[in-house]
Every structure is written in C-alpha cells, then in structure tokens.
N, C-alpha and C positions, 0 to 999 in steps of 0.2 A: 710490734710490727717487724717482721723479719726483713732484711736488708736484702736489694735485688741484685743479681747479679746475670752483668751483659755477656753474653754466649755472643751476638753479633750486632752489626750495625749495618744499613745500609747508608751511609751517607752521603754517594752518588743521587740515590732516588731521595731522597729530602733537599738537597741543593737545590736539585734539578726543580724541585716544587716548591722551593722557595722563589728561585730563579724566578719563575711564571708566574709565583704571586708578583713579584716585581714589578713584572712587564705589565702586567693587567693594571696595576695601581700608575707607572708611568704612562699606560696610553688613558688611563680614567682623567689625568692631570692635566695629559694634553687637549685630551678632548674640550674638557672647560677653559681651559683657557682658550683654546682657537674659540667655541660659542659665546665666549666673556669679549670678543673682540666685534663681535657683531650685535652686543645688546641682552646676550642671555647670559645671566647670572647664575647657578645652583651647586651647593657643593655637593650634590650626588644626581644622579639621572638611572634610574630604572625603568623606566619607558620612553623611548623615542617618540612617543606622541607626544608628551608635553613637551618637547624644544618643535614639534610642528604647528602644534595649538599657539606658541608666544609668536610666531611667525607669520602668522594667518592673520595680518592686521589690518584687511580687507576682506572679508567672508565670499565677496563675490566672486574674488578672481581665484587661480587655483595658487598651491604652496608656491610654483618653481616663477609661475607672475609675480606674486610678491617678495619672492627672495629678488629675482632678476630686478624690480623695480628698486627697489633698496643697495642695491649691488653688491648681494651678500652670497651668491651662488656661490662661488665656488669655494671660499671659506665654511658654508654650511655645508657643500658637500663632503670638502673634507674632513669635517667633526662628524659628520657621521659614516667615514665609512672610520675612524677610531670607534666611534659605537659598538658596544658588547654588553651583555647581559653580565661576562665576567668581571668587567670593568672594577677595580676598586677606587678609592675613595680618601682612603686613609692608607701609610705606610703600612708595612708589615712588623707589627711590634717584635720585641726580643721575646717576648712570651708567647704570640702564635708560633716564631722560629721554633721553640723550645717543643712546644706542644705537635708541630708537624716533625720533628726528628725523632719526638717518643715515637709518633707510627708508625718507625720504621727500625726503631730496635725490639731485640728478640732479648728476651731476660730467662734465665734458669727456673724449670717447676722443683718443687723440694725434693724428687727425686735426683733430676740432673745438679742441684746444690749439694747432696747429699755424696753422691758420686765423685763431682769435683772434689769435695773434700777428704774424701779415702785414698784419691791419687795424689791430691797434695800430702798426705799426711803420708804412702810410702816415699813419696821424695825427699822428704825432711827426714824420714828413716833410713832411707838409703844413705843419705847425705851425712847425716850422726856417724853411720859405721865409719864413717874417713877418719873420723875423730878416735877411732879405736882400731886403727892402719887396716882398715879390714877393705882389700879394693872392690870397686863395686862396679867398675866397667863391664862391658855387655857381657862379655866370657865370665869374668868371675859371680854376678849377680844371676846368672843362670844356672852355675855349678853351686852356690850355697840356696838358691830357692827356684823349683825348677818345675817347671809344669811338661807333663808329657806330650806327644802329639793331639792328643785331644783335648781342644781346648775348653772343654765340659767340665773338667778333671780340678782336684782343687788343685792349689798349689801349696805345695811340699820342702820342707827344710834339708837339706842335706848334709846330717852330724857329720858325717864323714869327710865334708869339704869344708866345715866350721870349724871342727874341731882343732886344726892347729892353730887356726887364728885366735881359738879361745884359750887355748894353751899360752901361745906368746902374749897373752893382751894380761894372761895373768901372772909370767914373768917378770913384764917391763912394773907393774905394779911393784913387784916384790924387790926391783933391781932400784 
C-alpha cells in the first residue's frame, strides 16, 4: 500500500460540518427532553406524528384540545418547532469527526507523488553542493544550471561556471 500524501486540507469546511452536526444532536437533546417533561419518552423521533399520536388521548377532540386540556401547549409547541428531520440522537463520535475531515482533504495521484519527489530530491542536491562550498543562491544556481527563455527547453549544466568550483573542491581535498 503506497503511503498518501496531503497536497491540501480544507478544514474550515469540515469544522463548519462538524459544527452543525453539533447543533443538530444538541437541538435532538433538547427536543426530548422539553417532550420527556410533558409525558413523552424516546430516545430518537423521525416522525412528528408519533409525539401527536401519544398526545391524542381523547380521539374526539382535536390535538391542540387535548394539549390545552392537559396544559401541555406550549411546551409541545416548543419541542416542535426543535423538530427536524436532521435532528440527531447520539454525539458526534471522534471517528465520524475523522471520517468528515477525510472529505475534505486532497491526497497526491502517483504522478503528483512522483513529482513532489524529483523537486525534493533537487533540494537535497542543491543543499549537498553547500557541503562542497559550491553556492547555490538564485544567481549562482542559475549560472551552473540554467534553462533558457523557453521554458520547453531542458535544462543544462554549465562547465564553464562549475568548473572553478571543481577545481577548488579538488585542492581543499588535496590541501
């Protein structure tokens, strides 16, 4: 299994969807308990018909006569205007966290792995020449390897700007 690697993260946008899982699970929490104070029990609700159905404990009269009669009005109103289909139920484990941040990172295809790897590996080569006094800031790393205006073009060594540096790299050797 080849190891992935992150090019980017949005993790604004996975917060922000954590976030809202959040609220959905604290207005689900609230909702039962306000309907747990008037007689209904459940730890989940996916239809507002069944908290009307437990409510209706005279068929004759209509919902808001038997809420009024019980004097449950306006506590049942307010459990349901919490009511939502997105309601949850249960916290947001560390593992949906987990699972909603992957869908929002971007990982390297083996091209762009491959890629990254050629440019780390001239930085590491650029970076060695220090070790053999050779400078390699923006002027001098353009005078020993140097691509012309077209950037089509491959790029090219230039003996004639190395050559003293391989000259003295093979004095201090012999000194």
């Amino acid at each position: 299994m080849s190891t992935k690697v992150l090019l980017n993260e949005n993790q604004a946008q996975a917060d922000s969807k954590i976030h809202f899982l959040n609220l959905d699970y604290q207005r689900g929490k609230k909702m039962l308990e306000t309907l747990k104070k008037i007689g209904f029990e459940a730890g989940s609700i996916t239809d507002w018909q069944e908290v009307e159905k437990h409510f209706y404990t005279n068929p004759d009269w209509t919902l808001e006569f038997n809420l009024q009669a019980k004097g449950y009005s306006e506590t049942f109103a307010e459990a349901k205007k919490l009511f939502s289909s997105q309601n949850r139920y249960e916290a947001i484990t560390d593992a949906e966290k987990e699972e909603i941040k992957e869908q929002y990172r971007i990982y390297a295809s083996d091209h762009q792995k491959e890629a990254l790897q050629l440019v780390n590996s001239i930085a590491d080569n650029l970076n060695r020449l220090k070790d053999f006094n050779i400078p390699i800031n923006s002027s001098y790393a353009s005078q020993l390897c140097y691509v012309l205006r077209n950037k089509d073009q491959n790029v090219t060594v230039s003996n004639e700007s190395l050559l003293p540096y391989l000259l003295k790299l093979e004095q201090d050797i012999f000194n």
